[in-house]
VOGU-3710 file (C-alpha; in Angstrom, 3 decimals, decimal comma):
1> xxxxxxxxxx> 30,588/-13,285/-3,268  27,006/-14,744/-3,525  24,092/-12,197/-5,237  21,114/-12,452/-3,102  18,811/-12,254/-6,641  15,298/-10,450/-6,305  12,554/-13,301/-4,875  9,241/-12,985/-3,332  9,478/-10,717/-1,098  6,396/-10,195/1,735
11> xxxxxxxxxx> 3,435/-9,138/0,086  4,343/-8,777/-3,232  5,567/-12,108/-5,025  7,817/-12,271/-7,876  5,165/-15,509/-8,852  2,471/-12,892/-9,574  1,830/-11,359/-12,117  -0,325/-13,382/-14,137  -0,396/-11,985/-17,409  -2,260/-13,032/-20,500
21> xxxxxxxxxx> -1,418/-11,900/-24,329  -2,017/-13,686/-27,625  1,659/-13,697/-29,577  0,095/-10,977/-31,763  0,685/-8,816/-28,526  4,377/-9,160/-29,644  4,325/-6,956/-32,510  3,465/-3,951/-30,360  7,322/-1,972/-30,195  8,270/-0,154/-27,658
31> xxxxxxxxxx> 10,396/2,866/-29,527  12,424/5,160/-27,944  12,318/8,672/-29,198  13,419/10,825/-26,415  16,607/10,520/-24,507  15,066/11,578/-21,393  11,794/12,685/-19,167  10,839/16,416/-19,960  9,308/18,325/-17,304  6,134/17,731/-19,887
41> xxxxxxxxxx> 6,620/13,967/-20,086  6,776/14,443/-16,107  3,141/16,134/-15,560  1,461/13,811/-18,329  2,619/10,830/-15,882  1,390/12,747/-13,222  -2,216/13,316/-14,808  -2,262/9,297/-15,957  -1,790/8,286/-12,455  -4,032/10,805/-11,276
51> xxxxxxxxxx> -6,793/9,574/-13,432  -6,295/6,236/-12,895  -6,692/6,939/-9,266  -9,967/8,776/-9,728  -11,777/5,548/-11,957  -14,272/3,934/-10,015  -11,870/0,269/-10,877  -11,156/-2,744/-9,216  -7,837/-4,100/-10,069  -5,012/-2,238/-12,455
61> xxxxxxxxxx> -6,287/-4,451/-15,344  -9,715/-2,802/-15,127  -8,347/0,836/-14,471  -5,608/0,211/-17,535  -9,194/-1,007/-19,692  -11,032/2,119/-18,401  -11,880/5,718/-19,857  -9,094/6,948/-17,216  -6,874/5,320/-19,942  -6,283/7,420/-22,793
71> xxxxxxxxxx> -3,609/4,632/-24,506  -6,160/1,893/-24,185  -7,323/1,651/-27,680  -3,373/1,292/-28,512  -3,173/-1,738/-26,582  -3,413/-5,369/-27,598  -5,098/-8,084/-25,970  -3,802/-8,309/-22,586  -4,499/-9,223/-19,578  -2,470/-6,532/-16,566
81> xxxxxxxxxx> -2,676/-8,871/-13,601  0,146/-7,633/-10,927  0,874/-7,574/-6,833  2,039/-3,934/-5,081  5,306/-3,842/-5,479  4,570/-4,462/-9,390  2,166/-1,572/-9,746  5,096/1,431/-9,903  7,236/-0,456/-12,190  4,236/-0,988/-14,495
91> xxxxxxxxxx> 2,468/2,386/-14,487  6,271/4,100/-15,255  7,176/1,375/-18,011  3,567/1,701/-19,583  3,844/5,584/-19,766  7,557/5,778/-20,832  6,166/2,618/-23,774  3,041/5,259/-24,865  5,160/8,163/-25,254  8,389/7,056/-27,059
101> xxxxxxxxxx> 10,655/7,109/-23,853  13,741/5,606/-21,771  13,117/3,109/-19,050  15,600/1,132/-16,993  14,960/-1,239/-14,132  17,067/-2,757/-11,095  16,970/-6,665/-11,900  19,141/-8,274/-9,068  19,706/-6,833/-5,461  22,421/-7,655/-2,835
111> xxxxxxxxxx> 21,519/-7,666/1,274  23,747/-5,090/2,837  24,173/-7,334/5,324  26,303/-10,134/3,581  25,143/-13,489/1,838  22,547/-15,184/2,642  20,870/-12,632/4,486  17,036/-12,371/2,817  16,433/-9,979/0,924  12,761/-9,348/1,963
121> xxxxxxxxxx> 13,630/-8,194/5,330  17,479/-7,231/5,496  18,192/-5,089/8,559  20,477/-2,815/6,686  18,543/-2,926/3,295  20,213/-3,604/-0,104  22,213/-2,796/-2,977  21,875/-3,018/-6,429  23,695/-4,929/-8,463  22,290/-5,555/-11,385
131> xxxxxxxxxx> 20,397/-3,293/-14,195  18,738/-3,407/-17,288  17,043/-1,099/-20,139  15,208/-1,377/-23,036  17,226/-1,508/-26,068  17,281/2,019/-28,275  16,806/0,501/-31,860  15,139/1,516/-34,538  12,584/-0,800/-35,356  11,957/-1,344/-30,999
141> xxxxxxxxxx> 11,123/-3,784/-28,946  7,974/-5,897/-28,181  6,822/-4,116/-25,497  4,608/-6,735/-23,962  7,129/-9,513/-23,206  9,371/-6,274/-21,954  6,684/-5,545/-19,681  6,363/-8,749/-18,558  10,216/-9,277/-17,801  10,288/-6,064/-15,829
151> xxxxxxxxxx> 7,074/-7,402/-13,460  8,439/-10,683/-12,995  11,324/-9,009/-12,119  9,829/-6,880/-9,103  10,230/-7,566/-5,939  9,398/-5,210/-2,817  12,568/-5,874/-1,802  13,745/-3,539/-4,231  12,336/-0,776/-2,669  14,340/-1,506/0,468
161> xxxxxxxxxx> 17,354/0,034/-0,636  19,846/2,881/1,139  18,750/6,058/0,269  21,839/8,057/0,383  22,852/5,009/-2,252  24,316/7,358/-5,241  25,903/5,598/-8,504  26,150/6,780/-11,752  25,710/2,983/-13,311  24,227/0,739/-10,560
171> xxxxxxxxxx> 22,177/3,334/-9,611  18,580/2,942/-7,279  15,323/3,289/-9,270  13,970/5,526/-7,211  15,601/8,798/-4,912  14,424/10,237/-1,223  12,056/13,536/-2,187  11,579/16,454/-0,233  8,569/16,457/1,573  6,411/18,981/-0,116
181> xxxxxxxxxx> 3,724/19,289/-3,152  6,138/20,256/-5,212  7,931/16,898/-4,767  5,546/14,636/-3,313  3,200/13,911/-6,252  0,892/11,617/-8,612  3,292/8,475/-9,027  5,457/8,548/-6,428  5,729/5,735/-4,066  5,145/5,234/-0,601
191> xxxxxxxxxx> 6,797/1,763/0,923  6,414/0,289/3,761  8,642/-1,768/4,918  6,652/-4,632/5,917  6,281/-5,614/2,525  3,982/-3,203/0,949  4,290/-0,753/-1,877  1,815/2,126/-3,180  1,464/4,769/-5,454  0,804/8,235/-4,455
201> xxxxxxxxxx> -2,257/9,708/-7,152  -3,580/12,897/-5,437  -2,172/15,300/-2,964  -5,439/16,713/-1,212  -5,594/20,642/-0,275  -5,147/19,815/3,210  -1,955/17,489/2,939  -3,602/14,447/2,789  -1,768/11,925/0,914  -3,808/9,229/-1,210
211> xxxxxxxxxx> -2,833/6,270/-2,763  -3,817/3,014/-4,344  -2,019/-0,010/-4,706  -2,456/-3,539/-5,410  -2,550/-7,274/-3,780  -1,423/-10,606/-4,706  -5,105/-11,403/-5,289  -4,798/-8,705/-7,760  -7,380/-6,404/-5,790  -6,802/-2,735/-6,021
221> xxxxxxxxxx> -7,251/-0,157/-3,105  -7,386/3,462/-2,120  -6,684/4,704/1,257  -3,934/7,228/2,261  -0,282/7,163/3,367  -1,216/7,046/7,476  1,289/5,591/10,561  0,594/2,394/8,867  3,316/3,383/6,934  6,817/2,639/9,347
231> xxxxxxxxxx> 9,100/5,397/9,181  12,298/3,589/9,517  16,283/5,135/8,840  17,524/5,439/4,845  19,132/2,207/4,915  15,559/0,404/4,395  13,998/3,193/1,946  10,978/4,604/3,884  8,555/5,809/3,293  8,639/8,317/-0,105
241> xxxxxxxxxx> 10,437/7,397/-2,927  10,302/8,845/-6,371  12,023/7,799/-10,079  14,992/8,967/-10,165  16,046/11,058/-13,827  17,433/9,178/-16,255  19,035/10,242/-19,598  20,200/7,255/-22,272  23,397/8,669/-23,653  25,389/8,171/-26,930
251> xxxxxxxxxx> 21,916/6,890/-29,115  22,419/8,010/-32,402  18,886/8,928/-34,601  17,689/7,350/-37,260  15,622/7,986/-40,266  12,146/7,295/-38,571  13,480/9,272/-35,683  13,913/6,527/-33,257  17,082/6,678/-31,201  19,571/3,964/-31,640
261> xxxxxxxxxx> 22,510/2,489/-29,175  23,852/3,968/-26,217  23,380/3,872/-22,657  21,311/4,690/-19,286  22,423/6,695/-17,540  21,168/7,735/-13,783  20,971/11,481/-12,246  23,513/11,781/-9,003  21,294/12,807/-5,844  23,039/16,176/-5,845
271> xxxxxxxxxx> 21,999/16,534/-9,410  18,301/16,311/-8,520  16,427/19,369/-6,907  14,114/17,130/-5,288  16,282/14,780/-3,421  16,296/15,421/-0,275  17,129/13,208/3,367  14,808/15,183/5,312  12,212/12,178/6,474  15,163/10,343/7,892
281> xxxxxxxxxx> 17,283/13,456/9,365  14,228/15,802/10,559  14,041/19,849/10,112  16,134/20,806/11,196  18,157/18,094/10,101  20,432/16,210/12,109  22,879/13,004/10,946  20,648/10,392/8,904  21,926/7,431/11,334  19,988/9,427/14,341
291> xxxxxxxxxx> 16,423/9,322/12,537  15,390/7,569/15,671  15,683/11,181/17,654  15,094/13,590/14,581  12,866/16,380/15,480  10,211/18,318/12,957  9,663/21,559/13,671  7,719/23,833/10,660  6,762/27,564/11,955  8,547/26,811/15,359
301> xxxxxxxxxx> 6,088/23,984/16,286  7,438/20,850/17,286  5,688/17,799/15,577  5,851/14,516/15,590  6,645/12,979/11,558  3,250/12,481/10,559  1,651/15,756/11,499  4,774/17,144/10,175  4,174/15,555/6,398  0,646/16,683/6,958
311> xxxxxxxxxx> 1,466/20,481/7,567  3,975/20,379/4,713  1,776/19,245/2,289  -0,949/21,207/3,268  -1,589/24,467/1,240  -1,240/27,002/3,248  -1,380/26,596/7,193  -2,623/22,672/8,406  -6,037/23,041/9,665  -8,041/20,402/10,709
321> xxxxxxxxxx> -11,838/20,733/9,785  -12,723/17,649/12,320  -16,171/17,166/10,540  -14,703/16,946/6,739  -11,664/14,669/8,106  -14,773/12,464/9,379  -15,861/12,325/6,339  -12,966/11,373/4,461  -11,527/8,899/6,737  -14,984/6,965/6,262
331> xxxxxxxxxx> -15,056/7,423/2,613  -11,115/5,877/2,859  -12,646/3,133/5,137  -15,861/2,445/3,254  -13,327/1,246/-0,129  -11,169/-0,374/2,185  -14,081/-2,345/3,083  -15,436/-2,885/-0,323  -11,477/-3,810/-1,108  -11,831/-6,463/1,404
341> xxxxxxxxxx> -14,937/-7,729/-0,168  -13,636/-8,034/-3,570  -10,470/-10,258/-2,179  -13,064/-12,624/0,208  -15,031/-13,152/-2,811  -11,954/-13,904/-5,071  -10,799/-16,415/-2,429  -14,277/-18,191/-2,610  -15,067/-18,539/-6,587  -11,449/-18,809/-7,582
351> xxxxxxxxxx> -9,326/-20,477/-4,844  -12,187/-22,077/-2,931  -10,158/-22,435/-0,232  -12,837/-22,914/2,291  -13,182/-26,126/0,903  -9,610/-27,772/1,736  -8,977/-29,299/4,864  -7,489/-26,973/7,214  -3,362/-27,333/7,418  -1,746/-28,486/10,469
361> xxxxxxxxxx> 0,088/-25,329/10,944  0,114/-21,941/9,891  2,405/-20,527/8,090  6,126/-19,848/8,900  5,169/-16,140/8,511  0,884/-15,183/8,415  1,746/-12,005/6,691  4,393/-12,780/4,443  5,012/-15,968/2,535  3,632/-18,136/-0,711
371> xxxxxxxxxx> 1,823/-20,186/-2,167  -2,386/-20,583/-1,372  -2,177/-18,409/2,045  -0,640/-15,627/0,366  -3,047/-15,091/-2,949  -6,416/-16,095/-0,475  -5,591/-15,232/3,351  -6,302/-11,117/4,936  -3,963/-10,922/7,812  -1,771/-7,999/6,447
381> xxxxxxxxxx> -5,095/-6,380/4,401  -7,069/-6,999/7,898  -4,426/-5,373/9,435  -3,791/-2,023/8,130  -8,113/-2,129/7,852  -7,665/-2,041/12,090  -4,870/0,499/11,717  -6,676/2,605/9,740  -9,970/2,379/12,032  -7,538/2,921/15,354
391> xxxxxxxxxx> -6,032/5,799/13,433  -9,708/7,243/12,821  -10,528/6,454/16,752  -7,159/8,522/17,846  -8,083/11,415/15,759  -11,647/11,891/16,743  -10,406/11,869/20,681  -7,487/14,337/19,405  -9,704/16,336/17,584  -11,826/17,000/20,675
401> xxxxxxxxxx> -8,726/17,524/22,699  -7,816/20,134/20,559  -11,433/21,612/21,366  -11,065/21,809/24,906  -7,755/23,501/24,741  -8,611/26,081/22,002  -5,701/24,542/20,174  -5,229/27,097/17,041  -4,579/24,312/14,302  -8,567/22,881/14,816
411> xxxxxxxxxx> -10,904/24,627/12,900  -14,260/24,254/13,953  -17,161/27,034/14,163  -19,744/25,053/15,502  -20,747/24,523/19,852  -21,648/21,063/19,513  -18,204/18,847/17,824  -19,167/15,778/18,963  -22,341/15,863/17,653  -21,873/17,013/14,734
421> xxxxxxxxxx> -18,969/14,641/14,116  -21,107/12,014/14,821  -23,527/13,628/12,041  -20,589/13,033/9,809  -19,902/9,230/10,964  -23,630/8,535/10,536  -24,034/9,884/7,109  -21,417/7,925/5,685  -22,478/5,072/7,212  -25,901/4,763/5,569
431> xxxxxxxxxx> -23,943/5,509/2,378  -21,663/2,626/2,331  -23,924/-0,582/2,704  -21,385/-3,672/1,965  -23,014/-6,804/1,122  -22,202/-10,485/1,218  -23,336/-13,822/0,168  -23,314/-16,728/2,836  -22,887/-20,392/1,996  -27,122/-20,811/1,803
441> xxxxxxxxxx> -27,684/-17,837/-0,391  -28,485/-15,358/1,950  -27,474/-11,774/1,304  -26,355/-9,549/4,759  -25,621/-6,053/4,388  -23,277/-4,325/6,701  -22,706/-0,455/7,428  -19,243/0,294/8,387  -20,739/0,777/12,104  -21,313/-2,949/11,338
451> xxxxxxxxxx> -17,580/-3,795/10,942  -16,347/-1,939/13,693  -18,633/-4,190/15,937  -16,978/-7,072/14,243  -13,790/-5,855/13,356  -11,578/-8,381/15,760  -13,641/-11,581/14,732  -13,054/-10,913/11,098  -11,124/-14,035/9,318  -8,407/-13,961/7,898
461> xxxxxxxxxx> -7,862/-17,838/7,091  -9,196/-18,417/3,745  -9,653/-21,944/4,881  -12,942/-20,961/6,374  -16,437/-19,983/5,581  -17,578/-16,792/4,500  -19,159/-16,447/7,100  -16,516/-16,368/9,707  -14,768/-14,357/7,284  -17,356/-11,311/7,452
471> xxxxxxxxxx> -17,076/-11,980/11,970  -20,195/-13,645/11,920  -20,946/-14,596/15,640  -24,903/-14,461/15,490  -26,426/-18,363/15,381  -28,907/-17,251/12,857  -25,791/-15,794/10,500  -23,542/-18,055/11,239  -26,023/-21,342/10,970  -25,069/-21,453/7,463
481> xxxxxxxxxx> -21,309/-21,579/8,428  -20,049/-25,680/6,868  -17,055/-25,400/8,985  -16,712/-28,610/11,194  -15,015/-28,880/14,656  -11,715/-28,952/13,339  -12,180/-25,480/11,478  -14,234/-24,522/14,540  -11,397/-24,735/17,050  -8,873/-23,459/14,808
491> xxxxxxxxxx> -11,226/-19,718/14,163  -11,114/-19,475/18,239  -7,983/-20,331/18,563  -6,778/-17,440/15,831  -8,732/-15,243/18,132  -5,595/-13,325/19,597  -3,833/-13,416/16,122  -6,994/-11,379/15,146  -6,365/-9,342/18,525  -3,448/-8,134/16,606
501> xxxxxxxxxx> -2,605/-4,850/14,457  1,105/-4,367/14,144  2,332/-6,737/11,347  5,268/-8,604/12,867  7,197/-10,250/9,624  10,465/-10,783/11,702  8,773/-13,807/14,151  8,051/-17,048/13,767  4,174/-17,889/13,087  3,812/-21,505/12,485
511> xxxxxxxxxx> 1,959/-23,044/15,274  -0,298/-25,833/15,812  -4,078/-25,029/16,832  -2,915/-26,555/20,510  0,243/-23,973/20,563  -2,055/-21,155/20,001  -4,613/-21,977/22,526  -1,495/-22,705/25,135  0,198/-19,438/24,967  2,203/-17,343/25,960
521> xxxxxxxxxx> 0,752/-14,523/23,708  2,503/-11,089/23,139  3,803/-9,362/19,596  7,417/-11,324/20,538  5,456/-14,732/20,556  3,860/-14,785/16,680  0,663/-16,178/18,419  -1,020/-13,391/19,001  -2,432/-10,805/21,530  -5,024/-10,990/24,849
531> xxxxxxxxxx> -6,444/-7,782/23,840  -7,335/-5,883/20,439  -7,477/-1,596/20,537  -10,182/0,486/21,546  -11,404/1,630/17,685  -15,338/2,180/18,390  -15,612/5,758/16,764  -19,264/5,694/17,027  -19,637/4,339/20,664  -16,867/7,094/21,769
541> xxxxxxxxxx> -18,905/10,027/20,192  -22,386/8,726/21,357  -21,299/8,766/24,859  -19,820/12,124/24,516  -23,362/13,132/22,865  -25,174/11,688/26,247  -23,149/13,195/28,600  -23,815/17,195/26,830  -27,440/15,828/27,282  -26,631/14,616/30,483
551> xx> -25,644/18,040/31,769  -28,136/20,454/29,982
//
């Protein structure tokens, strides 16, 4: 049998993190004292996350360095530099260090599909077969290096494991949770399984779920769990996941009260009131293996998943109040943009990749693979940024759908929606100016209005200038622009790869400039598409604002 051990896996690379600690850092022990999670030890990981998700912070070092932190003065000099699928592994391991308890980790995964199957992107997911704990002794562990081992360790492909999985010894990490508030909380995870991980820190009054998670650049962002996120069947893991209970068994105490040998042990699914199947089998449920046909139905409405999450996390009955959601989806947008910022700037000053030749070819894979493309390019951040404003466009045209039917679930008192959506859009735009530097010094502002009109020319080769990374396209931006001929031709030719929203990690991407002017183009081809998605929020509304006028 050969063991498929944890790599890189899409977005998240086993490479990163970067840490940094002075040996000094080594005397800090991690001592168990507990032999499991309380429901107390529970909520207090539950209000970390949650304030770490409300700091104004850049990157998980900053947020771990901020006020949100109350364990930061117990800390020694270290730098917390980690990728998404890091970010769970570290917030739980942190936690359980601060307060005294258990933590055990999956450190080597098996495809389901036999050897040498990668583990990344296994059709039938994985299985664990290897684990590891911190040691119970009296005098503890250095809980830096521990740290450190468990991060290197991560992979997103652990995340891509069978739900119904259940072990009492090689046991998932994590369990399927019902999907409610009373399950779905601060520090659970939502995975997507094109490579991306996140962690769940507030559950908003109207069922919105918002998260933050990390990027190989280090860069932090907040956004919410949206149809980005695949729904897939339990053999990959989608979407929600949460830490499965975990009790170390057979310690003895000891004098200072630290517990002392024994062994991990991991909760059964039926043991856990959470678990539940129910985003793979629908309500009411059917067989797991037909998630592909599972129905949602709450209060004898049909729905498709997403609404359904929506209306279950929702307190009370799922309105929609069309001119708050405006407002929040261009809050979510306005950090996604600033997100984006942070990583174009980081490519500049530290990679300065847009001063190295341009390669040959791209990548095998644009959104998943190593090395300088994957700390410095945007394809999968650009991506989800085009989902999200598509998924904004959609729900403004829904929204006024639901208007003209009278549909009971909208919840709108005004007689001019449109309009005062539009209010909404235009407010938020003035408040989120977004800067950026171009090669000769000049500073250009743009409003999120701004990036919509530029959201298809936006770079994501970090072999270019800044200024083709912001979509410059007029000669008085762009004049600054160093790029040659070569870099030139290669920008236009990526044109239909920046047509593109849905991430495609199963084709092959590696073609020449010529091979991407040539065609054929299509999601199949890995070379990109003729046309992007209608996502122009502000044009749709304005013209809907014209024609009222129009008429009266």
């Amino acid at each position: 049998m050969r063991w498929n051990y944890l790599g890189a896996a899409a977005l998240c690379l086993a490479m990163l993190p970067v840490w940094s600690a002075p040996a000094a850092a080594s005397t800090f022990p991690w001592r168990i004292t507990k032999d499991h999670w309380s429901p107390s030890d529970e909520q207090g990981f539950q209000e970390f996350v949650t304030k770490l998700g409300e700091e104004d912070c850049w990157t998980v070092d900053a947020c771990l360095k901020s006020p949100a932190n109350p364990y930061r003065h117990t800390d020694p000099k270290v730098t917390f530099l980690v990728d998404c699928a890091d970010v769970p592994y570290l917030l739980r391991g942190y936690y359980a260090w601060k307060n005294g308890l258990p933590f055990s980790w999956q450190t080597a995964m098996q495809s389901a599909d036999g050897p040498g199957m990668d583990i990344r992107y296994s059709p039938s997911g994985n299985k664990v077969v290897g684990r590891s704990s911190v040691p119970a002794t009296a005098s503890g562990v250095s809980a830096v290096p521990l740290l450190m081992e468990i991060v290197n360790t991560v992979s997103s492909a652990m995340y891509r494991r069978n739900a119904m999985s259940d072990s009492r010894t090689m046991f998932t990490d994590t369990y399927s949770p019902r999907l409610d508030r009373d399950s779905i909380k601060p520090g659970s995870i939502a995975y997507d399984v094109n490579g991306h991980v996140a962690v769940v820190w507030k559950v908003e009054e109207g069922g919105r779920i918002l998260i933050f998670s990390s990027h190989p650049d280090h860069t932090l962002d907040r956004t919410f769990v949206g149809r980005e996120f695949l729904r897939t069947g339990p053999e990959l893991g989608s979407i929600f996941q949460n830490w499965r209970p975990i009790t170390l068994v057979g310690a003895k105490r000891a004098s200072n009260g630290a517990l002392v040998g024994g062994h991990i042990v991991g909760a059964l699914n039926s043991e856990i009131p959470q678990f539940s199947l129910v985003q793979y089998t629908g309500n009411p449920p059917s067989s797991p293996t037909l998630w592909g046909i599972a129905k949602f139905v709450k209060d004898g409405e049909s729905m498709d998943f997403y609404t359904y999450l929506r209306a279950s996390m929702s307190i009370g009955e799922l309105e929609y109040k069309p001119v708050d959601e405006i407002h929040a989806m261009m809050q979510t947008l306005c950090q996604d943009i600033r997100a984006r910022k942070e990583a174009v700037r980081i490519s500049r000053e530290e990679g300065r990749t847009h001063l190295m030749p341009q390669p040959d070819r791209l990548p095998r894979n644009i959104y998943g693979t190593d090395g300088v493309w994957e700390l410095y390019s945007t394809p999968s951040r650009d991506a989800r940024l085009k989902t999200a404003f598509k998924e904004m466009y959609d729900q403004t045209r829904e929204f006024v759908r639901m208007k003209e039917t009278d549909a009971p679930r909208l919840s709108y008192k005004g007689t001019d929606l449109a309009g005062d959506m539009l209010k909404a859009f235009n407010e938020e735009d003035a408040a989120c100016p977004t800067a950026y530097t171009t090669t000769d010094g000049r500073k250009i502002t743009l409003t999120i209005s701004d990036v919509i009109h530029r959201l298809f020319k936006l770079s994501f080769d970090p072999y270019q200038c800044v200024e083709r990374r912001w979509g410059a396209s007029d000669a008085a931006e762009l004049a600054s622009c160093p790029d040659g001929a070569d870099k030139t031709r290669w920008y236009e030719a990526e044109q239909k790869l920046r047509n593109q929203i849905d991430r495609t990690y199963d084709v092959e991407m590696d073609s020449t400039v010529t091979q991407l002017e040539s065609g054929p183009w299509g999601l199949d081809t890995g070379r990109g598409v003729e046309t992007p998605p209608e996502v122009d929020v502000k044009a749709y509304l304005e013209g809907l604002v014209a024609k009222r006028a129009a008429q009266n």
